[in-house]
Structure formats: structure tokens, C-alpha cells
Steps between C-alpha positions, in 0.01 A plus 500: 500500500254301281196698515716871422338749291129315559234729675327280766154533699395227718169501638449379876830563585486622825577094705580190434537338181463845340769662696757255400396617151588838534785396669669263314356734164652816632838328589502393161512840356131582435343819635200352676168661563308282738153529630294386808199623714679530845720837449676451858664152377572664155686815598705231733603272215557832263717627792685184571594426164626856417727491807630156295526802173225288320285659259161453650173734493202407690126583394203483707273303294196253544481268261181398530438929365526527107586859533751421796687238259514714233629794711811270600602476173506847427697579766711225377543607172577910658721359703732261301400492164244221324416179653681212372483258747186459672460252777133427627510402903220667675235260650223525762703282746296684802177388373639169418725408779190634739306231439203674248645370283251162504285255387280658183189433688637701798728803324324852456512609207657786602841312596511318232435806265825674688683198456455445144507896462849545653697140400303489130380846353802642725748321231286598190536867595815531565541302155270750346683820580893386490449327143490784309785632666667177440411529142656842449810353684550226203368243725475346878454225749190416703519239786231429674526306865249216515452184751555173475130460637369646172651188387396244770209664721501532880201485719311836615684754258285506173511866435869486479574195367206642144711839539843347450396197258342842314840649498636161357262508158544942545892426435460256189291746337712818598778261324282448174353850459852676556782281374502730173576767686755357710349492819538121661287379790561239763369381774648353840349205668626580853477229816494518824744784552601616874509871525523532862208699563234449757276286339752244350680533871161304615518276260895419560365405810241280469715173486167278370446750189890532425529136541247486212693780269857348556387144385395653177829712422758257295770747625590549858435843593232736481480778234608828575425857339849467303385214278195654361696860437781293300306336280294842427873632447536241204139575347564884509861470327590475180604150590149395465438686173348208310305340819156644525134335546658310746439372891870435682384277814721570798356322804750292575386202297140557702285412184692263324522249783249303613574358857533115602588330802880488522478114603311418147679225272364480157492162336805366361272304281171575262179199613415274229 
């Protein structure tokens, strides 16, 4: 049980990678408050994981809403005590993965406001209104989930890509302003994860795109849910007590490999 007697909230917990936090969180002895906008899929994940006797509220929140974030951790700290380990997930992935997400010339500013909103200010809030509890705790863990594409941009997504390379410089700061009180900050550089939901069921199945993502991974499988949540697991222990202001890449080698044709045979000499 590596995460026992730490309070946890994650934020967009409700699918995907952010379920596999609570998850993995939960099974690891946390109590886990966990937030998301759609209360149908929440009260289904709450259920399903207390039928597995996890520890596991959910909490209608929007995280694009100040006042909703800062609700959630109330009811967090009523419910289980002071936040310790907070883990920032929540993203406009509807707004993104629709497709309004676009060019700068052709975004309103309206979606990219919500974008930013929800992915960037979303993290500061919660940040803002667990610290102090963190502080009067003795100390904490933040983790914030970033992308690999904050890193190395993709076409068409600027909103998010600003939002999450926001939430990169956001963590290094968090790191520097609350190390004295022992509150650490990290940030995960996630991949291309498959989380079996609609959207990333398309994609599985466009073989031209996939083609594309498979020839960048160095490993040979996708990424699933499971390998964002353990590495979260190590940033929110006490394993990882002198690791903060940190990115941990996990994209299956994604960013630090830059494709060639298999065929190539470098020089077994330098010209003259």
C-alpha cells in the first residue's frame, strides 16, 4: 500500500487516463476524491469501485469553474481529511478532439478561452485551494498530467498544446515557491495513451494515422491508462520525496526517438 495514510483528489477523473488514476490511487490505499463534469459516468466509476471496497468519492465539478474547483476540494477535505496528494487530469478533450480546436487564425476565442480555462487555470485552482491544506498537513504532492505535444507540437491543436506547455512552466514554479513547505510538484509528459473510448476507438482504426503513431513508439505497444496512474503512484509517495520540479516522459520513447528508414546504413567511414 504505498500511497496509505495520503488524502488524494484527482481532477478529471471520471475516463480514461484519469480513471486509471483513481484506480490504481485508491487500490493503493488512498481515499480518493475525484471530479468530472458528466455525473452519470462518475456515480458509475464511484459505484464500480466501491463494489471492488475502494475508497473512492466522486464530485461533480467543472474545471473550467473557479468556484466548482474549489468546491471539490472542500468536499475532499470533509470527506477524508486534507489533501496531500493532488493529481491535475481534467482537460477540454471535447473541444479539442472536436476539431475547434484549430489553426489560430480559425479558433474562436471562445474555445480557446475554455480550453486554456479548464486544462491551465483548472490546475492553478485546484493548486490554490488544496495547498494550504497541504501546508497544515506538513506537506504534499502535486502531479500535474501534461503531453508530449507541449513538448513537440502537433498540427491544429494550439489551445491545448499553450494550456499544457503552461502547466509545464506552472509545475516548476509550484516546485520553487513551495519546496520550503514541503509540498513537491511534478509533472507527467504523457504519449499517445489508448483509453478505449470513442474517440481513440476511431483513431485505432484508421490504419494510415496509426501507421504514423506506431513508427514513432521505440516500444511495441501502445500506452494504456495503467502506465500514466503508476508513475503518478511514484510522484505521490513518499518514494519520490526528494523528486520535484520535474517532467517524467512516459510515451513510450515517442519524443526521444526520431524515426529513420529501417534500411539506412550509416558510414563505416568519416570523408576526407
Amino acid at each position: 500500500m504505498r500511497l496509505r495514510g495520503k488524502v488524494a483528489l484527482v481532477t478529471g477523473g471520471t475516463a480514461g487516463i484519469g480513471a486509471g488514476i483513481v484506480r490504481m490511487f485508491a487500490e493503493q490505499g488512498a481515499p480518493v476524491a475525484f471530479t468530472g463534469r458528466n455525473p452519470a459516468r462518475g456515480k458509475e466509476l464511484e459505484a464500480t469501485l466501491r463494489a471492488d471496497d475502494l475508497q473512492v468519492t466522486y464530485v461533480e465539478a467543472d474545471s473550467s469553474v473557479e468556484q466548482d474547483v474549489a468546491r471539490a476540494v472542500e468536499t475532499t477535505v470533509e470527506t477524508y481529511g486534507p489533501v496531500t496528494a493532488l493529481v491535475n487530469s481534467a482537460a477540454a478533450t471535447d473541444v479539442t478532439a472536436s476539431g475547434r480546436d484549430n489553426h489560430v487564425d480559425e479558433i474562436s476565442t471562445e474555445d480557446w478561452d475554455y480550453i486554456v480555462r479548464t486544462a491551465l487555470n483548472g490546475t492553478m485552482w485546484a493548486c490554490k485551494y488544496a495547498i494550504p491544506h497541504m501546508r497544515s498537513a506538513g506537506g504534499g504532492s502535486i502531479v500535474n498530467i501534461s503531453a508530449s505535444s507541449s513538448l513537440r507540437s502537433l498540427r491544429s491543436r494550439p489551445a491545448y498544446q499553450a494550456a499544457k506547455g503552461g502547466v509545464n512552466v506552472l509545475t516548476r514554479q509550484l516546485a520553487a515557491d513551495y519546496g520550503a513547505d514541503d509540498i513537491r510538484a511534478n509533472a507527467i509528459i504523457v504519449g499517445f495513451i489508448y483509453t478505449g473510448e470513442e474517440g481513440m476507438r476511431r483513431l485505432l482504426a484508421d490504419e494510415e494515422y496509426m501507421q504514423v503513431i506506431r513508427g514513432m513508439l521505440v516500444l511495441p505497444r501502445l500506452g494504456e491508462p495503467a502506465d500514466i496512474a503508476a508513475a503518478a503512484v511514484y510522484l505521490a509517495s513518499d518514494e519520490s520525496k526528494y523528486v520535484t520540479g520535474t517532467q517524467i516522459t512516459v510515451d513510450g520513447g515517442a519524443t526521444g526517438f526520431q524515426p529513420t528508414v529501417a534500411r539506412f546504413t550509416p558510414p563505416t567511414s568519416r570523408p576526407a
